[in-house]
NUZALO-397529 format. One record per residue (C-alpha): residue number from 1; residue in three letters; x, y, z. Coordinates in steps of 0.1 Angstrom, whole numbers, plus 5000, padded with zeros to 4 digits. Layout:
// NUZALO-397529
+-----+---------+------+------+------+
! num ! residuo !   c1 !   c2 !   c3 !
+-----+---------+------+------+------+
! NUM !     ALA !    X !    Y !    Z !
...
+-----+---------+------+------+------+
// end
This chain:
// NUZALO-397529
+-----+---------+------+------+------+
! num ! residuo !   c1 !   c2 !   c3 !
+-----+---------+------+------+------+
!   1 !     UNK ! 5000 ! 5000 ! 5000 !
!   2 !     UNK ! 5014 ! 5032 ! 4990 !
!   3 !     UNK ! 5018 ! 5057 ! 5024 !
!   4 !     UNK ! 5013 ! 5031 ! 5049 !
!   5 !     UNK ! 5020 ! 4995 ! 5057 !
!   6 !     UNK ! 4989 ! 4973 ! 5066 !
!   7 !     UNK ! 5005 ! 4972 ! 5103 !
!   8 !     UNK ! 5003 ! 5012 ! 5104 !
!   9 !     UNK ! 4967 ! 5008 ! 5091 !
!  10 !     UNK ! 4953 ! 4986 ! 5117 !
!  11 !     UNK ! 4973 ! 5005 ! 5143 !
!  12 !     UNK ! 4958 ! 5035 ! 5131 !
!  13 !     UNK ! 4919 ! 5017 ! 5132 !
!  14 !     UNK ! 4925 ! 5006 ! 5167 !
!  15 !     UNK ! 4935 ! 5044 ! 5183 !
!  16 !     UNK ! 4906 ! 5054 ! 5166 !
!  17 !     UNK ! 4880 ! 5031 ! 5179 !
!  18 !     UNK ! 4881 ! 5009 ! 5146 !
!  19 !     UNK ! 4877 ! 4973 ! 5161 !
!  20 !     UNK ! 4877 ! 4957 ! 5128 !
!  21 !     UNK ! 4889 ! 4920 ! 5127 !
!  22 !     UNK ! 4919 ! 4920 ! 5108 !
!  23 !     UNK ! 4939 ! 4895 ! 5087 !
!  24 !     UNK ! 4972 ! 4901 ! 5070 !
!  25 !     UNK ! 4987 ! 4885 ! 5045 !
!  26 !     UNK ! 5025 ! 4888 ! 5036 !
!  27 !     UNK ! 5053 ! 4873 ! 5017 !
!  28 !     UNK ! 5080 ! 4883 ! 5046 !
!  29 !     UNK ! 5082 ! 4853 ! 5064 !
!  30 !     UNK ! 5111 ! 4864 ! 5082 !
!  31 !     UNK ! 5096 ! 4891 ! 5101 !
!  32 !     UNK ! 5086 ! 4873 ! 5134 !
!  33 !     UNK ! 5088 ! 4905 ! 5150 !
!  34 !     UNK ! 5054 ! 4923 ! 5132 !
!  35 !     UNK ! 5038 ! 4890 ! 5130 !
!  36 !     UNK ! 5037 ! 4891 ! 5165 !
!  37 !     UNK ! 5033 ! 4924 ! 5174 !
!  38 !     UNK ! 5003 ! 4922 ! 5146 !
!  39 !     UNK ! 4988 ! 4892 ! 5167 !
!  40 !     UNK ! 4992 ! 4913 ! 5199 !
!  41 !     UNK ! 4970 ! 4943 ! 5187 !
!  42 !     UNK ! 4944 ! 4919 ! 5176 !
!  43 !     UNK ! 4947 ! 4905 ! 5143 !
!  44 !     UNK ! 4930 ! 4871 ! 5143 !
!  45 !     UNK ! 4958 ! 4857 ! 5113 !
!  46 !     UNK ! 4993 ! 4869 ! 5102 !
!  47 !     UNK ! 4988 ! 4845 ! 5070 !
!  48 !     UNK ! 5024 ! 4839 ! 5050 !
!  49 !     UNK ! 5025 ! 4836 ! 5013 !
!  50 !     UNK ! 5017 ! 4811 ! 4996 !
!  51 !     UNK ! 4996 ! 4802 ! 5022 !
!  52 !     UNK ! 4970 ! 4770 ! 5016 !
!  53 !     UNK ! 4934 ! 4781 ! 5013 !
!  54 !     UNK ! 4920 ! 4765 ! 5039 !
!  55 !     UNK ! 4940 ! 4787 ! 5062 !
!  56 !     UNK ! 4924 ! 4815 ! 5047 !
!  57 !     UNK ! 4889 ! 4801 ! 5050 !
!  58 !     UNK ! 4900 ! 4789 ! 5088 !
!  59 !     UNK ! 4906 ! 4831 ! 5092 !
!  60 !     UNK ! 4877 ! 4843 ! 5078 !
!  61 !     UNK ! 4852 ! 4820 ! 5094 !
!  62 !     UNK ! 4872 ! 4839 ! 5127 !
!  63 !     UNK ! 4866 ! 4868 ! 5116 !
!  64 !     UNK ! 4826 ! 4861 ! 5109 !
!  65 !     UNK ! 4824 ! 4846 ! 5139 !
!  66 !     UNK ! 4841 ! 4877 ! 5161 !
!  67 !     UNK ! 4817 ! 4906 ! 5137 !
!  68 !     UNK ! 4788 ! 4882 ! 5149 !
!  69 !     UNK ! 4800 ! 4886 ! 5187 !
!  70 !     UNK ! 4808 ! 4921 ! 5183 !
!  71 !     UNK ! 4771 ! 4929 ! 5169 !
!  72 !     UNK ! 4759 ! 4909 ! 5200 !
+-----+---------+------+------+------+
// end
């Protein structure tokens, strides 16, 4: 994303009450460091190209699940 990195995005949603559930996708594996910092501030996956599909469906049924809680 030009101008900011998805981690700057969701920090940005969360300190201004966004509570959105988040998934990120990535092709740096080798940052262990924002994929746990990420996991920390809420995202329900840190997903790592080429990643199998049913992870991806795994994190979006997560995602449904915590919108339906959240509308609760």
């Amino acid at each position: 994303m030009p101008g900011m990195s998805g981690a700057e995005l969701h920090r940005q949603l969360l300190s201004n009450g966004h509570e959105v559930p988040v998934i990120f996708m990535t092709a740096y594996a080798a940052d262990e460091e924002a994929r746990t910092q990420a996991l920390a501030n809420g995202a329900l996956a840190y997903l790592i190209k080429p990643f199998d599909e049913g992870e991806l469906l795994c994190a979006i049924q997560r995602a449904l699940k915590s919108e339906s809680r959240q509308g609760d």
